[in-house]
N, CA, C and O atoms as a Maestro MAE file, in Angstrom:
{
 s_m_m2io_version
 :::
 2.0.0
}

f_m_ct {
 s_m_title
 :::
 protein
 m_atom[260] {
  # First column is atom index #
  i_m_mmod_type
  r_m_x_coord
  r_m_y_coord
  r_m_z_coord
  i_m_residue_number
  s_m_chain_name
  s_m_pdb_residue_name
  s_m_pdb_atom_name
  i_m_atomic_number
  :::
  1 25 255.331 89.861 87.344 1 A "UNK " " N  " 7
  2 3 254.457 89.667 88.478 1 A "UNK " " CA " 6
  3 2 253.949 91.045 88.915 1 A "UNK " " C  " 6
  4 15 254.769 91.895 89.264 1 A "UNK " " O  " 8
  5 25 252.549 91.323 88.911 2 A "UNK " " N  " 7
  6 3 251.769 92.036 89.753 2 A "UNK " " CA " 6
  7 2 252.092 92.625 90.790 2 A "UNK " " C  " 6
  8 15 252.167 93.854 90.808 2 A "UNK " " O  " 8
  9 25 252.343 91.885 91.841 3 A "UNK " " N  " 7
  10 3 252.383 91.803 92.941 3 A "UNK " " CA " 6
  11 2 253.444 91.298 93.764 3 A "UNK " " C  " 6
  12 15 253.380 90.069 93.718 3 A "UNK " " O  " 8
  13 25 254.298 91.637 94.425 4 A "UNK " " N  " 7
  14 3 255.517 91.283 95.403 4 A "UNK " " CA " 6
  15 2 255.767 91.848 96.769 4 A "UNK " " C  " 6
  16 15 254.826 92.494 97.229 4 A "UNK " " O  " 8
  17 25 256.764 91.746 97.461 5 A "UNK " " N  " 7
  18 3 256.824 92.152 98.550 5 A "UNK " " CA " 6
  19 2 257.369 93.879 98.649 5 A "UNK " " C  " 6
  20 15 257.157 94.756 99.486 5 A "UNK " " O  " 8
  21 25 257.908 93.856 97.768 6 A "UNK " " N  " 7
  22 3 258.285 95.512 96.843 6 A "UNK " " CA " 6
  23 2 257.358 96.258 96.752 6 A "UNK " " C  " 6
  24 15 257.529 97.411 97.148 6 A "UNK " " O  " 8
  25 25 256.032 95.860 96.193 7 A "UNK " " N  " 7
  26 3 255.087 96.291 95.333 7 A "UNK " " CA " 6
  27 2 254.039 95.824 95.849 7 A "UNK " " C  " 6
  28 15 253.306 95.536 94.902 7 A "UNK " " O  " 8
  29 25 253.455 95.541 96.959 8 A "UNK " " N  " 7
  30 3 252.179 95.266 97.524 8 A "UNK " " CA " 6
  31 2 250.954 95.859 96.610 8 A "UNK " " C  " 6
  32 15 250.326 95.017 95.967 8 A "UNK " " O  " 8
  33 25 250.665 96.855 96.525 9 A "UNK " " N  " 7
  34 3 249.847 97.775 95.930 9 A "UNK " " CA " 6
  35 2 250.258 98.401 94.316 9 A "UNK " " C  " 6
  36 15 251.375 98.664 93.870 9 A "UNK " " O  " 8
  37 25 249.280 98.486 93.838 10 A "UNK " " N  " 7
  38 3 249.239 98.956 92.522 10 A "UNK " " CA " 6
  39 2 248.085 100.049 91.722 10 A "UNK " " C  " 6
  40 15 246.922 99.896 92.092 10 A "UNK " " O  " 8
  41 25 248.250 100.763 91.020 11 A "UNK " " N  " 7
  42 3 247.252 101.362 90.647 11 A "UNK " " CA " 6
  43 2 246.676 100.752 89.497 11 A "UNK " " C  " 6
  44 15 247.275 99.872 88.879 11 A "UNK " " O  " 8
  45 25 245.551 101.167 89.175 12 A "UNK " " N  " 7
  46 3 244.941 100.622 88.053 12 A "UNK " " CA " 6
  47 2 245.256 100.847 86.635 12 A "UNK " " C  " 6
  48 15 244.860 100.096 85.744 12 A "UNK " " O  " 8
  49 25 245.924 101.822 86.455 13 A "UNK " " N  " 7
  50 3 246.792 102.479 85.300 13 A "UNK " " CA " 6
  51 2 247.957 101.449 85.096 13 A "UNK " " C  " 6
  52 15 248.447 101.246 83.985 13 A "UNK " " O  " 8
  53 25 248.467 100.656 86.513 14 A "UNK " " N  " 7
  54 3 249.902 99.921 85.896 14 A "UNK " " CA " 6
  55 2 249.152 98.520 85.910 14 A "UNK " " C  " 6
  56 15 249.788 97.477 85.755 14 A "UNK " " O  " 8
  57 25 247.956 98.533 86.076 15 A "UNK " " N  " 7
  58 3 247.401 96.856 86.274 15 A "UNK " " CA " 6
  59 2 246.814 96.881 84.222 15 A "UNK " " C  " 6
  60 15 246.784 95.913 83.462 15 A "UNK " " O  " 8
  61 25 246.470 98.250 83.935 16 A "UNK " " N  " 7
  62 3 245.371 97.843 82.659 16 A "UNK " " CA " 6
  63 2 246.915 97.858 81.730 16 A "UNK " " C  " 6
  64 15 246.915 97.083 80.774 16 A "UNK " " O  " 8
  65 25 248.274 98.724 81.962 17 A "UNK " " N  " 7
  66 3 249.342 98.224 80.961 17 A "UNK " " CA " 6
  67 2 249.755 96.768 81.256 17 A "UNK " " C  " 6
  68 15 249.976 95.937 80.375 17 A "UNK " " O  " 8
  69 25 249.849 96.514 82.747 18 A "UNK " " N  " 7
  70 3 250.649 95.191 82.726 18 A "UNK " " CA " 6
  71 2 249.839 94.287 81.608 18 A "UNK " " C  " 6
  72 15 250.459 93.861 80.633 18 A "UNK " " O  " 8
  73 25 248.250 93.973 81.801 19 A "UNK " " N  " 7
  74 3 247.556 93.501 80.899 19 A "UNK " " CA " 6
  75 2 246.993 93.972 79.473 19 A "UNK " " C  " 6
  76 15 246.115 93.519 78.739 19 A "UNK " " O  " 8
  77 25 247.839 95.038 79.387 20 A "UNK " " N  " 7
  78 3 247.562 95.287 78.171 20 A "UNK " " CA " 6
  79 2 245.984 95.395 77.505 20 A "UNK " " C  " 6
  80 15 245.711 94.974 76.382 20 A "UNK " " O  " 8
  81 25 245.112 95.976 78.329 21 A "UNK " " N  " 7
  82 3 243.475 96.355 78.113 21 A "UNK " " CA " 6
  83 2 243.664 97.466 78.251 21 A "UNK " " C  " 6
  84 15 244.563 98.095 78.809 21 A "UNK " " O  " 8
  85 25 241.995 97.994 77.249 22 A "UNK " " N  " 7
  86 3 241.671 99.544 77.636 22 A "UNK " " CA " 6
  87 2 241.640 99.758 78.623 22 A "UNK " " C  " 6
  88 15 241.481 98.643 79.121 22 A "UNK " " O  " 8
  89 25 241.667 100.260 79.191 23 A "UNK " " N  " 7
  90 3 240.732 101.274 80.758 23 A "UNK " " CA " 6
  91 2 239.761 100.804 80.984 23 A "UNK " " C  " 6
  92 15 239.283 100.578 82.096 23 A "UNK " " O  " 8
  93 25 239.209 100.530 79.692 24 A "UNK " " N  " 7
  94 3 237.583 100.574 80.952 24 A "UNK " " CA " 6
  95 2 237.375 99.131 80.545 24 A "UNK " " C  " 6
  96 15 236.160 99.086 80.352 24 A "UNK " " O  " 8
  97 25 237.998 97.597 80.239 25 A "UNK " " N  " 7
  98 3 237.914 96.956 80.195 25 A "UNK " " CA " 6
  99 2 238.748 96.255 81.526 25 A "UNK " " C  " 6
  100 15 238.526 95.210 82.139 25 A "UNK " " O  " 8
  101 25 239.861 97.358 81.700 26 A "UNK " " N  " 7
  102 3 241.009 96.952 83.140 26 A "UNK " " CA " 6
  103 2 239.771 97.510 84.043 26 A "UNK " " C  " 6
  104 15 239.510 96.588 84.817 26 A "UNK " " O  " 8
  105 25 239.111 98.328 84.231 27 A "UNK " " N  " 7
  106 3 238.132 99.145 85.000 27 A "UNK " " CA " 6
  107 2 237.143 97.706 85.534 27 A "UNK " " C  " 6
  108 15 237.079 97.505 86.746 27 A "UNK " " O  " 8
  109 25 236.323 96.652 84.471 28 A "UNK " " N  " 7
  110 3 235.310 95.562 84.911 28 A "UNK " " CA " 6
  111 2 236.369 94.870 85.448 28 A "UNK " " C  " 6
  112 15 236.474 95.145 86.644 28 A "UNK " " O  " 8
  113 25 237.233 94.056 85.052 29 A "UNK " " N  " 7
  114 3 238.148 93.018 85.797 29 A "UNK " " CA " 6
  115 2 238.627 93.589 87.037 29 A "UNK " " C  " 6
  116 15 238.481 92.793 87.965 29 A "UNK " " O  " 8
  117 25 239.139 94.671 87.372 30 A "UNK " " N  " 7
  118 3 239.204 94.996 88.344 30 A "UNK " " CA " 6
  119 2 237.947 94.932 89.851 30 A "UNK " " C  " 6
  120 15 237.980 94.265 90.885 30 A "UNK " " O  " 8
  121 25 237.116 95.778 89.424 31 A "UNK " " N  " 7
  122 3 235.292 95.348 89.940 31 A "UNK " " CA " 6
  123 2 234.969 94.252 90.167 31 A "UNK " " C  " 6
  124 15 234.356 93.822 91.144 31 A "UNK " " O  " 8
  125 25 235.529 93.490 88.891 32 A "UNK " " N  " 7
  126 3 235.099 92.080 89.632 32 A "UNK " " CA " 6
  127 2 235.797 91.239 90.304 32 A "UNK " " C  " 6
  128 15 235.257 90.334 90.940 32 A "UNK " " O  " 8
  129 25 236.946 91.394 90.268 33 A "UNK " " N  " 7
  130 3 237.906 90.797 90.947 33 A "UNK " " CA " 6
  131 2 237.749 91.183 92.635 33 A "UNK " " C  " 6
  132 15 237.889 90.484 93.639 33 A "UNK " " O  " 8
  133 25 237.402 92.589 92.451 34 A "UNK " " N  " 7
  134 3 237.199 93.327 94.053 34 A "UNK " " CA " 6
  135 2 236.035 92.706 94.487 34 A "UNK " " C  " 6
  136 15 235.990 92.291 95.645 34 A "UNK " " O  " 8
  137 25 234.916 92.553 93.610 35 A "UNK " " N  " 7
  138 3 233.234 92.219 94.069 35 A "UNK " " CA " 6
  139 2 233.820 90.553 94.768 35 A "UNK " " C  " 6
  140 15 233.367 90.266 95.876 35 A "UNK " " O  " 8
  141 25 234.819 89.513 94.074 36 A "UNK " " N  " 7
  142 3 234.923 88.300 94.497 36 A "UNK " " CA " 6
  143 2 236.193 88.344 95.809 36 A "UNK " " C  " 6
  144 15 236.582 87.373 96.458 36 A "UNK " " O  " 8
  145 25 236.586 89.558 95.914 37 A "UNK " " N  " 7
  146 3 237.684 89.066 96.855 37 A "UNK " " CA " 6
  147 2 238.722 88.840 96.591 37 A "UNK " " C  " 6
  148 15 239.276 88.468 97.625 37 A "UNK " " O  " 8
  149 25 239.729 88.827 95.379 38 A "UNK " " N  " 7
  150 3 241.064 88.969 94.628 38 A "UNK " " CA " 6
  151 2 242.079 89.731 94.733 38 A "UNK " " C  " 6
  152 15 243.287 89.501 94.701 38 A "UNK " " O  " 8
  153 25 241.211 91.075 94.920 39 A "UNK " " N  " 7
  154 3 241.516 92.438 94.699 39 A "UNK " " CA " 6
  155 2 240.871 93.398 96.132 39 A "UNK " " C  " 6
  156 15 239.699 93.285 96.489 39 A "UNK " " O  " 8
  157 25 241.618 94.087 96.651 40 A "UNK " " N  " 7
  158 3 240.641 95.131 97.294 40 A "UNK " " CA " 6
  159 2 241.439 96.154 97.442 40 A "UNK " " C  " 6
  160 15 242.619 95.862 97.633 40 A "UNK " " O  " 8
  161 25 241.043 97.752 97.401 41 A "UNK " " N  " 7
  162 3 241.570 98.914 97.510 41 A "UNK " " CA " 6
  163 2 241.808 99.434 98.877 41 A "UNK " " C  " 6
  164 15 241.102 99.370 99.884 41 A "UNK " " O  " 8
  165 25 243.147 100.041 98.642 42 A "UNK " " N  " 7
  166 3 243.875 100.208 99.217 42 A "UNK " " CA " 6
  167 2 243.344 102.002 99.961 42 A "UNK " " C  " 6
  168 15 242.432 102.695 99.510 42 A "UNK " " O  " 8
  169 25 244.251 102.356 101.162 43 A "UNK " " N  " 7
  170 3 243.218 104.109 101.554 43 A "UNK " " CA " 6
  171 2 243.943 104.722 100.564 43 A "UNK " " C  " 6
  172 15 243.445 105.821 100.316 43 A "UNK " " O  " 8
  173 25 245.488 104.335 99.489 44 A "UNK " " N  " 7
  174 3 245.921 105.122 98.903 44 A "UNK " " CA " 6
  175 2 245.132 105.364 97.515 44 A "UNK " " C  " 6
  176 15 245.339 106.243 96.678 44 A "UNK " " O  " 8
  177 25 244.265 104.436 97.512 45 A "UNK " " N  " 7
  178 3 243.369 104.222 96.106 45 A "UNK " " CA " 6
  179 2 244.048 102.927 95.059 45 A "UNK " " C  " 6
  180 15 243.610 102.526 93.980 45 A "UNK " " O  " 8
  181 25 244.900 102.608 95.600 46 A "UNK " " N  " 7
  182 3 245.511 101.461 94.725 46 A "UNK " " CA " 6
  183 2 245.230 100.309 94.817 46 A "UNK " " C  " 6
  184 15 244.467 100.469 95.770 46 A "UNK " " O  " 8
  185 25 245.187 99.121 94.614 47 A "UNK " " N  " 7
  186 3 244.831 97.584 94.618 47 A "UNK " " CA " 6
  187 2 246.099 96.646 95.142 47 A "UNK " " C  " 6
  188 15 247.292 96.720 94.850 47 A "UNK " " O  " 8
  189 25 245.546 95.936 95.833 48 A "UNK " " N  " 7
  190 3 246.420 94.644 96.938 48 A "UNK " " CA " 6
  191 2 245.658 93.897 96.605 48 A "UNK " " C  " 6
  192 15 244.533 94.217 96.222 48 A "UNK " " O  " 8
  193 25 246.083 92.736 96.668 49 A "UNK " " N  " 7
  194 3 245.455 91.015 96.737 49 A "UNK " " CA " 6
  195 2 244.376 91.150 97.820 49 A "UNK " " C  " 6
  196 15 244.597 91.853 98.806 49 A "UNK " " O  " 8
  197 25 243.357 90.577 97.685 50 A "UNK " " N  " 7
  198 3 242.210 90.466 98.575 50 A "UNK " " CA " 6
  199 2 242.494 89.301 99.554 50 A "UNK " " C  " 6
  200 15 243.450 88.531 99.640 50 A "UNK " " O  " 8
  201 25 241.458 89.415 100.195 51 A "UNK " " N  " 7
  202 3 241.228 88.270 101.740 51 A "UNK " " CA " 6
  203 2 240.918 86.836 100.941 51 A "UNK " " C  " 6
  204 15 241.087 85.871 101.685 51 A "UNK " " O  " 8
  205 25 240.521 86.506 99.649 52 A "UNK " " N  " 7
  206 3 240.006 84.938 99.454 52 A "UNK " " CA " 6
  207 2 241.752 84.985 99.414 52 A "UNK " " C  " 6
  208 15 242.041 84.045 100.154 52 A "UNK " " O  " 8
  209 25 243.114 85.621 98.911 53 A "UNK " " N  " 7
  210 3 244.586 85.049 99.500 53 A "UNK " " CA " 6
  211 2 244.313 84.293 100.664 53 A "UNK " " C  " 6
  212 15 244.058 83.089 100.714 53 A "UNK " " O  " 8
  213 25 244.404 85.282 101.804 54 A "UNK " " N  " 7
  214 3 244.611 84.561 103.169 54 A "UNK " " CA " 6
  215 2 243.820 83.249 103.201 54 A "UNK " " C  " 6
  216 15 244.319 82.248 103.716 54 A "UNK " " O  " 8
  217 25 242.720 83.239 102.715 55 A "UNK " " N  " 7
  218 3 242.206 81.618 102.835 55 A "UNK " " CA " 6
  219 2 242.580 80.641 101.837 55 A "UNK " " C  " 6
  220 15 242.296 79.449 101.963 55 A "UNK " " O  " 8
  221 25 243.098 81.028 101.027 56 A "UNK " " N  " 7
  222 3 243.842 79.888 100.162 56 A "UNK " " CA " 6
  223 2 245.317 79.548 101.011 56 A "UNK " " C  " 6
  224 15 245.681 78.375 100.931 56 A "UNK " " O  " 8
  225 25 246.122 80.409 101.752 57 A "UNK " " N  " 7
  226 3 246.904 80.180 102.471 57 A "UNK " " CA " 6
  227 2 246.710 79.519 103.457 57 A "UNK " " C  " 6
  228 15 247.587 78.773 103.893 57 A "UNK " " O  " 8
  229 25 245.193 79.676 104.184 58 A "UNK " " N  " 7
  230 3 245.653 79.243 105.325 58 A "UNK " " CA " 6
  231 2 245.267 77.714 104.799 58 A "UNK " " C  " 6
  232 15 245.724 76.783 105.462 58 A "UNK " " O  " 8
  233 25 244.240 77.335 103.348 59 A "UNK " " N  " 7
  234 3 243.738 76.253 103.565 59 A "UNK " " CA " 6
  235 2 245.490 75.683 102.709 59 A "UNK " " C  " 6
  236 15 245.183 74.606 102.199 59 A "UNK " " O  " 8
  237 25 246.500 75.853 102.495 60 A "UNK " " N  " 7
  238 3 247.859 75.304 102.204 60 A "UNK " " CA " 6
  239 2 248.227 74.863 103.089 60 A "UNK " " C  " 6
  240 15 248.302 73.674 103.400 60 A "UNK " " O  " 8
  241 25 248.650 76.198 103.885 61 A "UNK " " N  " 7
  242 3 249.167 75.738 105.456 61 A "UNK " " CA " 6
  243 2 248.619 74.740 105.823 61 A "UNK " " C  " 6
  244 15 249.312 73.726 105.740 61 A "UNK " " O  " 8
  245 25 247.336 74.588 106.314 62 A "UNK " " N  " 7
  246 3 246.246 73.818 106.969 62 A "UNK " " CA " 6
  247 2 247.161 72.101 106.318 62 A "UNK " " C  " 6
  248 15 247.765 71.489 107.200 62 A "UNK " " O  " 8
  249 25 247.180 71.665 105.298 63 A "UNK " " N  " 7
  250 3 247.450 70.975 104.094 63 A "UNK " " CA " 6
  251 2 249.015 70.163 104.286 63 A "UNK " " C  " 6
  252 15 249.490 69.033 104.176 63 A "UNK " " O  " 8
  253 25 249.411 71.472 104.623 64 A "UNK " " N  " 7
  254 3 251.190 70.970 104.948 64 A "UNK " " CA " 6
  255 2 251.167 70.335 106.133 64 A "UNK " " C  " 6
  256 15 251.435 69.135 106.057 64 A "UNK " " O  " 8
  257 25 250.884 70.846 107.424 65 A "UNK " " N  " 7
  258 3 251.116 70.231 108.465 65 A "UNK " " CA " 6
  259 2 250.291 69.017 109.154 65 A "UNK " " C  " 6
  260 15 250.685 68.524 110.211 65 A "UNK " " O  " 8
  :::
 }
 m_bond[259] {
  # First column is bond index #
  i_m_from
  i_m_to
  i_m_order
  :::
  1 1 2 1
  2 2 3 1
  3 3 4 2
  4 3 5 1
  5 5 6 1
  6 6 7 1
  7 7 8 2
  8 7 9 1
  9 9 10 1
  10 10 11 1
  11 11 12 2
  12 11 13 1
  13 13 14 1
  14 14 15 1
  15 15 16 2
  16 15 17 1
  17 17 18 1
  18 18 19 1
  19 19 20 2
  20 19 21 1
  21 21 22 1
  22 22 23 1
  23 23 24 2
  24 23 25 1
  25 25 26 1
  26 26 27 1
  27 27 28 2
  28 27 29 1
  29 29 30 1
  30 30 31 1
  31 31 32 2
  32 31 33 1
  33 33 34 1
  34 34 35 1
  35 35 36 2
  36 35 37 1
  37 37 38 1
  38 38 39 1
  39 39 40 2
  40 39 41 1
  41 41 42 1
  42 42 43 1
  43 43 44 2
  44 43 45 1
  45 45 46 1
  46 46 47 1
  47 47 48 2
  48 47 49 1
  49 49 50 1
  50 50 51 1
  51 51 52 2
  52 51 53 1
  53 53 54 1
  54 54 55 1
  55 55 56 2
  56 55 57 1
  57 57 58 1
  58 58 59 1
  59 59 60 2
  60 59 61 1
  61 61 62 1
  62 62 63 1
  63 63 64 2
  64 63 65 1
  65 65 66 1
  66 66 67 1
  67 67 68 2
  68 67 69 1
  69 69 70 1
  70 70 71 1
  71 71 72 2
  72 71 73 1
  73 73 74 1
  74 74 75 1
  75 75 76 2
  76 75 77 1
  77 77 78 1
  78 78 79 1
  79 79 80 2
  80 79 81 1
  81 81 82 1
  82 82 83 1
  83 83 84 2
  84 83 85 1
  85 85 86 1
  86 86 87 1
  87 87 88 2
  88 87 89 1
  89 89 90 1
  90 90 91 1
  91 91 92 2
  92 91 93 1
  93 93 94 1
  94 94 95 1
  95 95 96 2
  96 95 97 1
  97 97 98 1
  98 98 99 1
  99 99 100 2
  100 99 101 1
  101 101 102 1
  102 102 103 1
  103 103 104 2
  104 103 105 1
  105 105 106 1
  106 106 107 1
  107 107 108 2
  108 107 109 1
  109 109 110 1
  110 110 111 1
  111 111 112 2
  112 111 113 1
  113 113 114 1
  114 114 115 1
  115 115 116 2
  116 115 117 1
  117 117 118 1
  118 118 119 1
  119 119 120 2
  120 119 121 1
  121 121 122 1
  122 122 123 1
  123 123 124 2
  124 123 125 1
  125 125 126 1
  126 126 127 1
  127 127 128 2
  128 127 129 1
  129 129 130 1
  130 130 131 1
  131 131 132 2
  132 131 133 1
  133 133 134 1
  134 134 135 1
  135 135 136 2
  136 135 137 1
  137 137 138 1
  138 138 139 1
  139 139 140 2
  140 139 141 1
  141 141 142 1
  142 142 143 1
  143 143 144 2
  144 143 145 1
  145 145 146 1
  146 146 147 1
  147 147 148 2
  148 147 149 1
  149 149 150 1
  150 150 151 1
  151 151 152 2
  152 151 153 1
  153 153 154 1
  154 154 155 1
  155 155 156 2
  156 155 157 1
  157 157 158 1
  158 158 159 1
  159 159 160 2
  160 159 161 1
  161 161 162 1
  162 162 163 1
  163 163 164 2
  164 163 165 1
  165 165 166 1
  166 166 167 1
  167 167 168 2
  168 167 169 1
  169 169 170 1
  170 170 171 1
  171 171 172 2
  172 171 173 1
  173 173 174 1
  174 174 175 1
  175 175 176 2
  176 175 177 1
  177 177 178 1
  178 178 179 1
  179 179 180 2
  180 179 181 1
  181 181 182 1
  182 182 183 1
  183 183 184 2
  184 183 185 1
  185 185 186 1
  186 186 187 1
  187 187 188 2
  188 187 189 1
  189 189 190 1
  190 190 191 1
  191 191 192 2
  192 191 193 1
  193 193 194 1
  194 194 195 1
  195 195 196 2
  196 195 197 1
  197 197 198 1
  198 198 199 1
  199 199 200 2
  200 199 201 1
  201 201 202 1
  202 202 203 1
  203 203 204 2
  204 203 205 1
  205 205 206 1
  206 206 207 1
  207 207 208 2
  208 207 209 1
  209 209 210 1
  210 210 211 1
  211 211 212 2
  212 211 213 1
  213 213 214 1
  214 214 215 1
  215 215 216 2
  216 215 217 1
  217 217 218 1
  218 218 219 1
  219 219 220 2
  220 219 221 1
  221 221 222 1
  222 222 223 1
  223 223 224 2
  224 223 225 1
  225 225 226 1
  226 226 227 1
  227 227 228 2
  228 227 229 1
  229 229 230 1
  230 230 231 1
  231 231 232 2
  232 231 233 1
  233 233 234 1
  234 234 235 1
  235 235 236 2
  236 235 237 1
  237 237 238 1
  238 238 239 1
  239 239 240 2
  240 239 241 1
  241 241 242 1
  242 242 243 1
  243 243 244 2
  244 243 245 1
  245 245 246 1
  246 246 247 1
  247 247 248 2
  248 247 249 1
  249 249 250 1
  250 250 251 1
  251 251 252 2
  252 251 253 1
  253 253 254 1
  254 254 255 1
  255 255 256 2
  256 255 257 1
  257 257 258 1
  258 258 259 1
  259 259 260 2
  :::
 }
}
């Protein structure tokens, strides 16, 4: 996993090994993931889960109760 409560943030160097791409192929997925909201950078320069999360959460939540 990417992403945990440990590991909020990541750089793009441990996102293009986790997936095993070049650089500059981890470089577009990244971009686009940020351009849709998946992904957004961090002030340290690293990557967190974007805001479309919180709305898939809240539309769960919303769902459960």
């Amino acid at each position: 996993m990417l992403f945990d409560e440990t590991r909020p943030e990541i750089s793009s160097d441990a996102i293009g090994e986790a997936i095993q791409t070049p650089r500059s192929s981890t470089y577009r997925y990244i971009r686009t993931l940020t351009n849709k909201g998946f992904l957004e950078k961090g002030e340290s320069g690293k990557y967190r889960l974007g805001p479309i999360f919180l709305q898939f959460g809240s539309l769960i939540y919303g769902e459960q109760t």
